[in-house]
PyMOL Python script that loads the backbone (N, CA, C, O; Angstrom):
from pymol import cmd

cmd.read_pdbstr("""\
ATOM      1  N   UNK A   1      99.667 143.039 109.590  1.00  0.00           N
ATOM      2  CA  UNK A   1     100.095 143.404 110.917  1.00  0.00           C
ATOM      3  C   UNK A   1     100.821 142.209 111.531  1.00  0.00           C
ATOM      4  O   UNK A   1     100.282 141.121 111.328  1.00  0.00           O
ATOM      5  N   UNK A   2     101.845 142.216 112.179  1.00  0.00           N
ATOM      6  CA  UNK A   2     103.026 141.260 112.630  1.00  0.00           C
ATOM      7  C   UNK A   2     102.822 141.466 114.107  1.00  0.00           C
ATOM      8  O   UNK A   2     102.699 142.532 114.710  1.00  0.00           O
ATOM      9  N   UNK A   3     102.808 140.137 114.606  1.00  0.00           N
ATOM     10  CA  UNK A   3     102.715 140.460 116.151  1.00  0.00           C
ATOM     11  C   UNK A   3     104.204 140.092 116.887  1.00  0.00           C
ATOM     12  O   UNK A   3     104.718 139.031 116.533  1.00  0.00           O
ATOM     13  N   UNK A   4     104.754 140.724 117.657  1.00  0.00           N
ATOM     14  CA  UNK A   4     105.938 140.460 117.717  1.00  0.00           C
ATOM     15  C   UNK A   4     106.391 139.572 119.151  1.00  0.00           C
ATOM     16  O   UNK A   4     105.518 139.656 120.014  1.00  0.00           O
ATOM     17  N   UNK A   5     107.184 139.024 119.416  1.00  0.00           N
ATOM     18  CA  UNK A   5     107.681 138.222 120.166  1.00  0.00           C
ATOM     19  C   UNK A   5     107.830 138.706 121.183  1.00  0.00           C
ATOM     20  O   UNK A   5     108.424 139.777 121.310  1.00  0.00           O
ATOM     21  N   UNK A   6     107.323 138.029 122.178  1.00  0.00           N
ATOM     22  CA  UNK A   6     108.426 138.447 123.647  1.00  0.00           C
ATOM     23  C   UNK A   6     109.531 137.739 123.599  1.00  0.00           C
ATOM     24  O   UNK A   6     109.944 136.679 123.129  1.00  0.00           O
ATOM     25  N   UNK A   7     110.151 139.281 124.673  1.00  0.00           N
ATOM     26  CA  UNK A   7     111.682 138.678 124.777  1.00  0.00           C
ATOM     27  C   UNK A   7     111.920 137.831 126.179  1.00  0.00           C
ATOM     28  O   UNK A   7     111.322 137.750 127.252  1.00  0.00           O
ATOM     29  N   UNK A   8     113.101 137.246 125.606  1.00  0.00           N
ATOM     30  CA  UNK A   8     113.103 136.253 126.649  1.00  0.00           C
ATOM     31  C   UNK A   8     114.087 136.691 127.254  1.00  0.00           C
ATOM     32  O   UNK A   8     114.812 137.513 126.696  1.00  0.00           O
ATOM     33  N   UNK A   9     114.391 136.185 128.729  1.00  0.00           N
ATOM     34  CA  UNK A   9     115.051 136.847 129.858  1.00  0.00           C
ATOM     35  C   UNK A   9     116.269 135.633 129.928  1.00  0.00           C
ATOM     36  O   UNK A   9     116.110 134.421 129.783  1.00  0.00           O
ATOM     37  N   UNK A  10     117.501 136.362 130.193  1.00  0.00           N
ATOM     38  CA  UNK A  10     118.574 135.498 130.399  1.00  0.00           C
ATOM     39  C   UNK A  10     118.302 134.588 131.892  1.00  0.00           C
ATOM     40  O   UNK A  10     117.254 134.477 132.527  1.00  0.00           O
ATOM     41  N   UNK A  11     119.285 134.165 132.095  1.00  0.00           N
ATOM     42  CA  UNK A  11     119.280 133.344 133.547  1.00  0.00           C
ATOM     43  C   UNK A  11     119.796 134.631 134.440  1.00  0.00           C
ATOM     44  O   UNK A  11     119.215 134.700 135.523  1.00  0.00           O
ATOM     45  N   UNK A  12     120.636 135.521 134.233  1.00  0.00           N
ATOM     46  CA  UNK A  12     121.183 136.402 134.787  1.00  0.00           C
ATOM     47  C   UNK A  12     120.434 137.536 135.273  1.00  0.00           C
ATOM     48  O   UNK A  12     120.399 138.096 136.369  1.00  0.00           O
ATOM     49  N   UNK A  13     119.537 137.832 133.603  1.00  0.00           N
ATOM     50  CA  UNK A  13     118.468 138.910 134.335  1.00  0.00           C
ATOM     51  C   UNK A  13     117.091 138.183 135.421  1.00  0.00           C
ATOM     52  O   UNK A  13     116.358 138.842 136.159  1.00  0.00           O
ATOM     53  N   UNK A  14     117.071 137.165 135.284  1.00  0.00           N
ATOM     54  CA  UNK A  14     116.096 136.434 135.931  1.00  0.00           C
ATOM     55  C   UNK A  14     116.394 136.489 137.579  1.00  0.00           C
ATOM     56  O   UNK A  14     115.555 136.857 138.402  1.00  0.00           O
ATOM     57  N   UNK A  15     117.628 136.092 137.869  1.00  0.00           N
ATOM     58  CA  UNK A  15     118.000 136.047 138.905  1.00  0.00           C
ATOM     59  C   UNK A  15     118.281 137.781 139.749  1.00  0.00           C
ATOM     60  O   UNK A  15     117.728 138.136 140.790  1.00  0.00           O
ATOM     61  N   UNK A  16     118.659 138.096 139.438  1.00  0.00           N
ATOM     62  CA  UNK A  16     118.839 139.843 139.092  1.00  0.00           C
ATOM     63  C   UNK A  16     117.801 140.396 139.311  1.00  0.00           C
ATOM     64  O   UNK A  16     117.874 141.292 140.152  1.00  0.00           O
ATOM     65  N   UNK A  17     116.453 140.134 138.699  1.00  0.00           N
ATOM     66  CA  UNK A  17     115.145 140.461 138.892  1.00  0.00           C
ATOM     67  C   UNK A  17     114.877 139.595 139.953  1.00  0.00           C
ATOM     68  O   UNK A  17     114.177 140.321 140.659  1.00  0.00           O
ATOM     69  N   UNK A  18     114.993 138.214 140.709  1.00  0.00           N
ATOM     70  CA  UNK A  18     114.733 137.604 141.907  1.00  0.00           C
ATOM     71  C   UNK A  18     114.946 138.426 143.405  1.00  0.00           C
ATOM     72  O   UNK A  18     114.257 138.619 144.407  1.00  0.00           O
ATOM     73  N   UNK A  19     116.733 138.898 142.800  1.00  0.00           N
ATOM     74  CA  UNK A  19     117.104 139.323 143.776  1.00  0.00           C
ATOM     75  C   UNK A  19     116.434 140.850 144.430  1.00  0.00           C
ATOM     76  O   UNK A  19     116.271 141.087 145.627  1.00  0.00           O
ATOM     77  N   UNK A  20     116.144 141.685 143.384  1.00  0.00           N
ATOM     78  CA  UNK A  20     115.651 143.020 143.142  1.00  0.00           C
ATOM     79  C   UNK A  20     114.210 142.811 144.256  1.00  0.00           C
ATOM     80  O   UNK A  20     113.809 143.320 145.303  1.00  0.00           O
ATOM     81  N   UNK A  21     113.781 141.774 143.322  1.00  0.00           N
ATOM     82  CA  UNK A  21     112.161 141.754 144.600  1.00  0.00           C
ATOM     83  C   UNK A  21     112.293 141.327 145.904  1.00  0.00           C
ATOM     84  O   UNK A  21     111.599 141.793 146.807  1.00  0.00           O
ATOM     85  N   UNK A  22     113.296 140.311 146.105  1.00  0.00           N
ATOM     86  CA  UNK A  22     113.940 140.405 147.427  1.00  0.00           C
ATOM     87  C   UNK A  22     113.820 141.537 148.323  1.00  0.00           C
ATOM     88  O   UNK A  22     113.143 141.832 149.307  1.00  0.00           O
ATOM     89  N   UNK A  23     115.013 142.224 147.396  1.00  0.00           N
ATOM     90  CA  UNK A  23     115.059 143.494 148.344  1.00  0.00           C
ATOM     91  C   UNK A  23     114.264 144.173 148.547  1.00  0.00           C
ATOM     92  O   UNK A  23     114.055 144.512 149.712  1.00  0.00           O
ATOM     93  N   UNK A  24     113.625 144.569 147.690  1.00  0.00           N
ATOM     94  CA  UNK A  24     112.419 145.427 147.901  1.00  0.00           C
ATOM     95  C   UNK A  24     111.499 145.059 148.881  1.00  0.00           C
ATOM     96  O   UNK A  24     111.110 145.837 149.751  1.00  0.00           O
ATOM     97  N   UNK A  25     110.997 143.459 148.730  1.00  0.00           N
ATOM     98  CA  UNK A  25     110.205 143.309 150.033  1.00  0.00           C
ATOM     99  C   UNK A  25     110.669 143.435 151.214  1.00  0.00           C
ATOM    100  O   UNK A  25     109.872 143.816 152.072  1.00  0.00           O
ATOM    101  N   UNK A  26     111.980 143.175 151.583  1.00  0.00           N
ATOM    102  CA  UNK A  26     112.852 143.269 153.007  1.00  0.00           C
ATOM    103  C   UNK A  26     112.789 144.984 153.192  1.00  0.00           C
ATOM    104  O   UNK A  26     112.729 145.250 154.392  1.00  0.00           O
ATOM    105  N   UNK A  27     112.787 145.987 152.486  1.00  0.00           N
ATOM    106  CA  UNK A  27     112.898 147.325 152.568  1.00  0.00           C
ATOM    107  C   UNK A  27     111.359 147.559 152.837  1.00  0.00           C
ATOM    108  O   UNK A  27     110.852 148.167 153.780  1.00  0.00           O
ATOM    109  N   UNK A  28     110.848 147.034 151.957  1.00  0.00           N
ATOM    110  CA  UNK A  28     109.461 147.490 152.258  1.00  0.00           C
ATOM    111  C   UNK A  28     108.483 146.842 153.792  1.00  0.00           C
ATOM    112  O   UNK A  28     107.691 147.478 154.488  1.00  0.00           O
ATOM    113  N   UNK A  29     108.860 145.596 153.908  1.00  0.00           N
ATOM    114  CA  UNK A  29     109.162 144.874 155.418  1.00  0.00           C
ATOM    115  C   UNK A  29     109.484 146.016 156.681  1.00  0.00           C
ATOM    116  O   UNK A  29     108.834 146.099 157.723  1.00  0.00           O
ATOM    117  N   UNK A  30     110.700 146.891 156.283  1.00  0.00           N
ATOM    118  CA  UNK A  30     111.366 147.538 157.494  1.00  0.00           C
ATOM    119  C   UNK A  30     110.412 148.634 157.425  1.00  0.00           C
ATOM    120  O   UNK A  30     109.515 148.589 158.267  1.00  0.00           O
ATOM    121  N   UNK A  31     110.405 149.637 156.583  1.00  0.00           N
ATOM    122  CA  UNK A  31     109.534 150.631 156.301  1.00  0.00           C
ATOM    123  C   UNK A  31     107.972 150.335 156.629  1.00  0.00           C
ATOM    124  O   UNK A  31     107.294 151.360 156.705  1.00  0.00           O
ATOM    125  N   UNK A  32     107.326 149.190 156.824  1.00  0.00           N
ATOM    126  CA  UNK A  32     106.119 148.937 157.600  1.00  0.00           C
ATOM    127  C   UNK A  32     106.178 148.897 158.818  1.00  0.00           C
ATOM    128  O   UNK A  32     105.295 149.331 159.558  1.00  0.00           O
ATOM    129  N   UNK A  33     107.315 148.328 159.212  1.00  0.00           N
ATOM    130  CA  UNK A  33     107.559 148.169 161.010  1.00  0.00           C
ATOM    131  C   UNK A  33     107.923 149.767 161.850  1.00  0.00           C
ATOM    132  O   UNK A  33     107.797 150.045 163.043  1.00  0.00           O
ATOM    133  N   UNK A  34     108.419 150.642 160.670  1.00  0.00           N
ATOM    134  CA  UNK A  34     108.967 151.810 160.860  1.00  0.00           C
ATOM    135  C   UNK A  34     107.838 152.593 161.295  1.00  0.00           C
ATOM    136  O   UNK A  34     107.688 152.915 162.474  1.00  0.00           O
ATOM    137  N   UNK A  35     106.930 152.950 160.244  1.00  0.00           N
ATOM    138  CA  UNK A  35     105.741 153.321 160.074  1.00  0.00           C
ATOM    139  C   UNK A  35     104.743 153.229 161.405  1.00  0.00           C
ATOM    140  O   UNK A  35     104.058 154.113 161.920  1.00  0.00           O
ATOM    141  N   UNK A  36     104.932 151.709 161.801  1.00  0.00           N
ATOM    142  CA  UNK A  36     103.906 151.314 162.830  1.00  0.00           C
ATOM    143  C   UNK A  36     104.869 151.748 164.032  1.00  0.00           C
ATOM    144  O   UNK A  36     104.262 151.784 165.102  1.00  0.00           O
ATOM    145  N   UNK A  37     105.916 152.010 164.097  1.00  0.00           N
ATOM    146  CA  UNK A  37     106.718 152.613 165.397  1.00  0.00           C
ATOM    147  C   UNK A  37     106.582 154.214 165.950  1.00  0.00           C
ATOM    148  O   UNK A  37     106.686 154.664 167.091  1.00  0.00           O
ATOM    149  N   UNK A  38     106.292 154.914 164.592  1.00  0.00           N
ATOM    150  CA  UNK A  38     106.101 155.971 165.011  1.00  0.00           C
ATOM    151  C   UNK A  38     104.619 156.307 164.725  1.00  0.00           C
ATOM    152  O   UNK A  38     104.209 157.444 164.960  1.00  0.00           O
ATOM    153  N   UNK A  39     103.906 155.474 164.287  1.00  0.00           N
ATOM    154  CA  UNK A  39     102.334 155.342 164.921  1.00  0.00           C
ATOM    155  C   UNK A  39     101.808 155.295 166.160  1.00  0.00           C
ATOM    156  O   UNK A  39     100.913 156.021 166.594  1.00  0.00           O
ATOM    157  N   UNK A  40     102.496 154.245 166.844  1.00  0.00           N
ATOM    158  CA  UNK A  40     102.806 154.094 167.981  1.00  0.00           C
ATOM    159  C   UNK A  40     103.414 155.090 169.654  1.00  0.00           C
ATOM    160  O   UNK A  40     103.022 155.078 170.821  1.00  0.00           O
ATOM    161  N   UNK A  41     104.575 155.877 168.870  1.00  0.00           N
ATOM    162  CA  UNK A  41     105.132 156.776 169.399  1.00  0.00           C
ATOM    163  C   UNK A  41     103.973 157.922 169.472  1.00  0.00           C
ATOM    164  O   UNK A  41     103.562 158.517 170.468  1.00  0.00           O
ATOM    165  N   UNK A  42     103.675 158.016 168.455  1.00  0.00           N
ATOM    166  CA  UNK A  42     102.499 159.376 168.118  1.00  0.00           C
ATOM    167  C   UNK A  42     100.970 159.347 169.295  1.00  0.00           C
ATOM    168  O   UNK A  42     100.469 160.220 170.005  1.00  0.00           O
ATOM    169  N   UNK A  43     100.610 157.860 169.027  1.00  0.00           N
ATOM    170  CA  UNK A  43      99.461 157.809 169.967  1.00  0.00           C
ATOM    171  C   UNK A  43     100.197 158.372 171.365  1.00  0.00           C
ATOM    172  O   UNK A  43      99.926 159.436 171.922  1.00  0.00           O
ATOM    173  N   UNK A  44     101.309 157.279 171.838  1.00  0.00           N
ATOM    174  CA  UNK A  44     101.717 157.582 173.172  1.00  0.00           C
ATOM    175  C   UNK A  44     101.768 158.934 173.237  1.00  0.00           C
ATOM    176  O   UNK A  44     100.819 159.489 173.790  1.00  0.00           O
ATOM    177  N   UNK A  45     102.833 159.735 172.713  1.00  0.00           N
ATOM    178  CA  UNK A  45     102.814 161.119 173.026  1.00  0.00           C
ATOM    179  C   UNK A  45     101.411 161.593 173.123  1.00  0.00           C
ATOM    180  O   UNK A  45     101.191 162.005 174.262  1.00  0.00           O
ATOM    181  N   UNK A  46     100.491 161.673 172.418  1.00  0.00           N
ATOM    182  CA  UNK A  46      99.087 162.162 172.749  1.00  0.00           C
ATOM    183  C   UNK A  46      98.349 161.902 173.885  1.00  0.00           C
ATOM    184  O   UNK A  46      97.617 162.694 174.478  1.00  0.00           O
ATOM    185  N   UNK A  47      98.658 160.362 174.246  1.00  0.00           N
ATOM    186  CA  UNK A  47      97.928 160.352 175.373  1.00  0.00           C
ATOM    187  C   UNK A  47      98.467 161.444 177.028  1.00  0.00           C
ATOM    188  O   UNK A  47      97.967 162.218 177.844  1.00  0.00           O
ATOM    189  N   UNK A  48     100.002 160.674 176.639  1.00  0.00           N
ATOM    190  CA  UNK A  48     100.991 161.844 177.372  1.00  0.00           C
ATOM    191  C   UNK A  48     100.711 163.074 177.784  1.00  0.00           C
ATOM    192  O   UNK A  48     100.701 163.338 178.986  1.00  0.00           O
ATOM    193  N   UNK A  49     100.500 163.809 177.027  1.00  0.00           N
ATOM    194  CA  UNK A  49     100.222 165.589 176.828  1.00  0.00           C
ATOM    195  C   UNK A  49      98.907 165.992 176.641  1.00  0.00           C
ATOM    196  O   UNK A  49      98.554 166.981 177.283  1.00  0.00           O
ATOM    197  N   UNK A  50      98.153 165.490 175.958  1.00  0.00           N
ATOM    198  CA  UNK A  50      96.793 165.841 176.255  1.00  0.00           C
ATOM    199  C   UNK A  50      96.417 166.944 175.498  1.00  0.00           C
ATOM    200  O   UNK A  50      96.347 166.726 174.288  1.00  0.00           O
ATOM    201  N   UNK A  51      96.139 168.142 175.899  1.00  0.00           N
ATOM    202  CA  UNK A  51      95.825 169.380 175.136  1.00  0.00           C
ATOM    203  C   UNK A  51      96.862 169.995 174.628  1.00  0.00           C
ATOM    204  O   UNK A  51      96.894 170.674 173.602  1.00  0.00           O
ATOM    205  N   UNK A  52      97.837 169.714 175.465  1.00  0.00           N
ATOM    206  CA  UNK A  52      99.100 170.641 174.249  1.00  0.00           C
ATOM    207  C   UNK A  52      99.747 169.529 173.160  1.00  0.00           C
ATOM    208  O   UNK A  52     100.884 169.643 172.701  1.00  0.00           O
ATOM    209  N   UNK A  53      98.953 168.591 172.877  1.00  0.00           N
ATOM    210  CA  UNK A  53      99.619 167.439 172.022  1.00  0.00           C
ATOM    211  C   UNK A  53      99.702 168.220 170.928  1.00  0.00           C
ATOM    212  O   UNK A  53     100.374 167.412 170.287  1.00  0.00           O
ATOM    213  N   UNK A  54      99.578 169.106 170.200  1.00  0.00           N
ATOM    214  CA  UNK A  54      99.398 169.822 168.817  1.00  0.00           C
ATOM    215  C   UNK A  54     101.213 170.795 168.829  1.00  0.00           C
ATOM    216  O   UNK A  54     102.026 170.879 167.909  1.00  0.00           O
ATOM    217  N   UNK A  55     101.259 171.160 169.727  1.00  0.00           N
ATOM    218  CA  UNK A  55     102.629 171.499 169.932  1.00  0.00           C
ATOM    219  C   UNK A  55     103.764 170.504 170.564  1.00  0.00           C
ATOM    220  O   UNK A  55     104.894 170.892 170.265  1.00  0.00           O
ATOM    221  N   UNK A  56     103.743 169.137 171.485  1.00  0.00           N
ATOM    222  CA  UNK A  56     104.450 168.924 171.933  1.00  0.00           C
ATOM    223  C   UNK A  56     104.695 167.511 171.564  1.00  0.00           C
ATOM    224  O   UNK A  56     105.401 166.761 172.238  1.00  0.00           O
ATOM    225  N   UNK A  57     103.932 167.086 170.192  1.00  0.00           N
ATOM    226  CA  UNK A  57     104.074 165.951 169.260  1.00  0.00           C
ATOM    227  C   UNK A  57     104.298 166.331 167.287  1.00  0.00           C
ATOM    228  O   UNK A  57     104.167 165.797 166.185  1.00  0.00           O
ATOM    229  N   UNK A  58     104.635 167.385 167.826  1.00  0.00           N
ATOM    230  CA  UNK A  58     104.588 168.073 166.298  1.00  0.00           C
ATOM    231  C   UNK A  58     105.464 167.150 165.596  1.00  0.00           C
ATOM    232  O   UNK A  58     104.895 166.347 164.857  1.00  0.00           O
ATOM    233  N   UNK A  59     106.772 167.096 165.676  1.00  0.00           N
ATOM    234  CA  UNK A  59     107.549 166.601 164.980  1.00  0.00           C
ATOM    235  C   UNK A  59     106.923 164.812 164.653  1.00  0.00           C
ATOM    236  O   UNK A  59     107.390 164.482 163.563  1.00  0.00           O
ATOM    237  N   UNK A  60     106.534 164.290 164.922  1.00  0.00           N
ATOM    238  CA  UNK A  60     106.162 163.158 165.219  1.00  0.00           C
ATOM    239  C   UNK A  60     105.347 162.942 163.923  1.00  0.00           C
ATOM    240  O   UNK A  60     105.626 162.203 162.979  1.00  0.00           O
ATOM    241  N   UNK A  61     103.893 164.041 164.144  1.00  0.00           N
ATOM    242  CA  UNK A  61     103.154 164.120 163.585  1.00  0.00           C
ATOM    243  C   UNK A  61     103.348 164.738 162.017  1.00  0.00           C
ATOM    244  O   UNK A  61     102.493 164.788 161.133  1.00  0.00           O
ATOM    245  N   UNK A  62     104.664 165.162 161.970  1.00  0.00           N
ATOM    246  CA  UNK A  62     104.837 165.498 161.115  1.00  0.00           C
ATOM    247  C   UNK A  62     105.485 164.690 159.777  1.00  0.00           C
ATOM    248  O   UNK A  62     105.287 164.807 158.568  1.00  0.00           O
ATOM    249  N   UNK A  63     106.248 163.922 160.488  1.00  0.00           N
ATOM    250  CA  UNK A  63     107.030 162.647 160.002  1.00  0.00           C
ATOM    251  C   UNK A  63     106.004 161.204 159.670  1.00  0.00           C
ATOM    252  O   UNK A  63     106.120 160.285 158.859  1.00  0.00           O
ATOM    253  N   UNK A  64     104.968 161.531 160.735  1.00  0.00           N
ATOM    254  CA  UNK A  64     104.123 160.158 160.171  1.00  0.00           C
ATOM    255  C   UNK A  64     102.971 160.424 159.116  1.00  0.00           C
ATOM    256  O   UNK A  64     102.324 159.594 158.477  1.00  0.00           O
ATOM    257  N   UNK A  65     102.871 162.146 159.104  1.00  0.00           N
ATOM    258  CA  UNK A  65     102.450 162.199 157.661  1.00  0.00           C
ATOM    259  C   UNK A  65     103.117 162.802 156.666  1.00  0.00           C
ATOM    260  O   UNK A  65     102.432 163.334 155.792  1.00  0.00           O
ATOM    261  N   UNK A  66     104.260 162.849 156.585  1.00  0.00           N
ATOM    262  CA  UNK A  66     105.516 162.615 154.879  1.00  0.00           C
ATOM    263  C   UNK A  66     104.913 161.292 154.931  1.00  0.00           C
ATOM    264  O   UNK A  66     103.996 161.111 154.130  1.00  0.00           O
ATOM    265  N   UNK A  67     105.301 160.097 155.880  1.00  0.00           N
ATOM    266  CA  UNK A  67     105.118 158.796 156.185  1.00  0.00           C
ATOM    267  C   UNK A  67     103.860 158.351 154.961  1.00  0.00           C
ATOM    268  O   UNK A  67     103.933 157.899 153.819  1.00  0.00           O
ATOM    269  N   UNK A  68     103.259 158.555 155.435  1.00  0.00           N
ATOM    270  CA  UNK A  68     101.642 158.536 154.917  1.00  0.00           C
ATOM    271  C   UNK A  68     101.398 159.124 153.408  1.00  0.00           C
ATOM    272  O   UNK A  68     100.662 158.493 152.650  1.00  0.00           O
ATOM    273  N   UNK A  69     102.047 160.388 152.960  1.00  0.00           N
ATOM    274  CA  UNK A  69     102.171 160.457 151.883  1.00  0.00           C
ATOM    275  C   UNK A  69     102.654 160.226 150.700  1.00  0.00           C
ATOM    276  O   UNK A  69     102.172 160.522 149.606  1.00  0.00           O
ATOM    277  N   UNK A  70     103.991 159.480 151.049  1.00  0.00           N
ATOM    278  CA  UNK A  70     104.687 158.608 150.496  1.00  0.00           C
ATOM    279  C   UNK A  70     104.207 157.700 150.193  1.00  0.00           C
ATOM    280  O   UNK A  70     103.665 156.937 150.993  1.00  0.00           O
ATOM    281  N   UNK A  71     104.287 157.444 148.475  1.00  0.00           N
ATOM    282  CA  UNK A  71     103.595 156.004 148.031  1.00  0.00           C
ATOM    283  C   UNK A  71     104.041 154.781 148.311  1.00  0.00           C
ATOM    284  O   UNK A  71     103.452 153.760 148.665  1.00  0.00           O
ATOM    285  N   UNK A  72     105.929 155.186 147.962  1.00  0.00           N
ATOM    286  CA  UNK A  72     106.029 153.593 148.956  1.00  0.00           C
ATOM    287  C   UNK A  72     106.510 153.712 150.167  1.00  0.00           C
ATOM    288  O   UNK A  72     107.508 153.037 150.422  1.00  0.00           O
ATOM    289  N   UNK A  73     105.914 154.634 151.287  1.00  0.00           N
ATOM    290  CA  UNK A  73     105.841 154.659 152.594  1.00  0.00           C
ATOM    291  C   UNK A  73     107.368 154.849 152.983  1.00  0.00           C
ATOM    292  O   UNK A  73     107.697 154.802 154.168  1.00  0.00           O
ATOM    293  N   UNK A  74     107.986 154.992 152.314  1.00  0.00           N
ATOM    294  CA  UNK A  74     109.418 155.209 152.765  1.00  0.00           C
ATOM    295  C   UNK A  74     110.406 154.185 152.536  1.00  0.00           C
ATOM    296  O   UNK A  74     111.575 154.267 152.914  1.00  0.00           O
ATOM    297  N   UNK A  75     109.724 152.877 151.681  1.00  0.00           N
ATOM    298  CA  UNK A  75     111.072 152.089 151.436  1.00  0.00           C
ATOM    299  C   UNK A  75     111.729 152.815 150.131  1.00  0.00           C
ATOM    300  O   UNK A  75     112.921 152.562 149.958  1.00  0.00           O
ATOM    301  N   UNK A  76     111.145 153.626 149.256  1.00  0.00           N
ATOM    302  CA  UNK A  76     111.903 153.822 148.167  1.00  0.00           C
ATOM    303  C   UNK A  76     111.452 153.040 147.196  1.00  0.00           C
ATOM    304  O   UNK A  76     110.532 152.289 147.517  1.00  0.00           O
ATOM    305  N   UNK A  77     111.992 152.977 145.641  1.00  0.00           N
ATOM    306  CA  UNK A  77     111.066 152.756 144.242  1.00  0.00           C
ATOM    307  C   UNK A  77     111.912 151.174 144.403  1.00  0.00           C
ATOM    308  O   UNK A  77     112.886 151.094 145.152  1.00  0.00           O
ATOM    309  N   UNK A  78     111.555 150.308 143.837  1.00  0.00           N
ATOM    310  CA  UNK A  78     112.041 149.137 143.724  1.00  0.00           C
ATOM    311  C   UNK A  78     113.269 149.473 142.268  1.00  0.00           C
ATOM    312  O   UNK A  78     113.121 150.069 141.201  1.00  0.00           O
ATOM    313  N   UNK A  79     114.405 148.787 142.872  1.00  0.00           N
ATOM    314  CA  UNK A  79     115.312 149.074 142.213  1.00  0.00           C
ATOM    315  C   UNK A  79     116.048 147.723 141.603  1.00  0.00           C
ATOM    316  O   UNK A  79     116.168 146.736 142.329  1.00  0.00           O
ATOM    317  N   UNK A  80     116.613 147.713 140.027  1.00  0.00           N
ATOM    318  CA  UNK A  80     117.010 146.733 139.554  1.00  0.00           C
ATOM    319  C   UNK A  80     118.515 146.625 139.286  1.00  0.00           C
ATOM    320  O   UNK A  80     119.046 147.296 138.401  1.00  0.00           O
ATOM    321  N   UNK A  81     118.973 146.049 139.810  1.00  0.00           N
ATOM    322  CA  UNK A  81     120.809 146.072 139.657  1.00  0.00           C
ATOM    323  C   UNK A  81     120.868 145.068 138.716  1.00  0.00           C
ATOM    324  O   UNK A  81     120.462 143.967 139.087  1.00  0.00           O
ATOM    325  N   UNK A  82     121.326 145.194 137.446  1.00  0.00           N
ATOM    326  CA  UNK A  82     122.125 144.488 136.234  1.00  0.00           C
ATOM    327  C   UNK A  82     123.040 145.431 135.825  1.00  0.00           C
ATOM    328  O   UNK A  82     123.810 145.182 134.898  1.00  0.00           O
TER     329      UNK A  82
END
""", "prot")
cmd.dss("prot")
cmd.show_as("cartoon", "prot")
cmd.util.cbc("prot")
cmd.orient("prot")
């Protein structure tokens, strides 16, 4: 049985892969602040309206749970440009 080598990464893909996690954290950065905005929005409207909050925060509530179900919360899959 032969154990085989890792491969080794150019300077190009290295940097390439630097840049990639970059972005991703800056996306994933905005998409947390996003998240907590219409968290935010959502409480307010509730306190706002009161008993008709079920109809007159719908949309809200609806968006902050896609929000929520989304694994990466809405920044999107981390993506590699080479």
């Amino acid at each position: 049985m032969t154990v085989s080598q890792p491969q080794l990464r150019t300077t190009e893909e290295i940097v390439a892969l630097k840049r990639a996690e970059d972005k991703y954290a800056r996306r994933k950065l905005v998409a947390q602040e996003y998240m907590k905005l219409v968290r935010d929005d959502l409480t307010k409207c509730y306190i706002e309206h009161g008993v008709n909050h079920l109809m007159a925060c719908r949309e809200l509530r609806e968006e902050y749970g896609s929000l929520l179900k989304d694994p990466h919360r809405g920044c999107g899959t981390p993506k590699l440009d080479i």
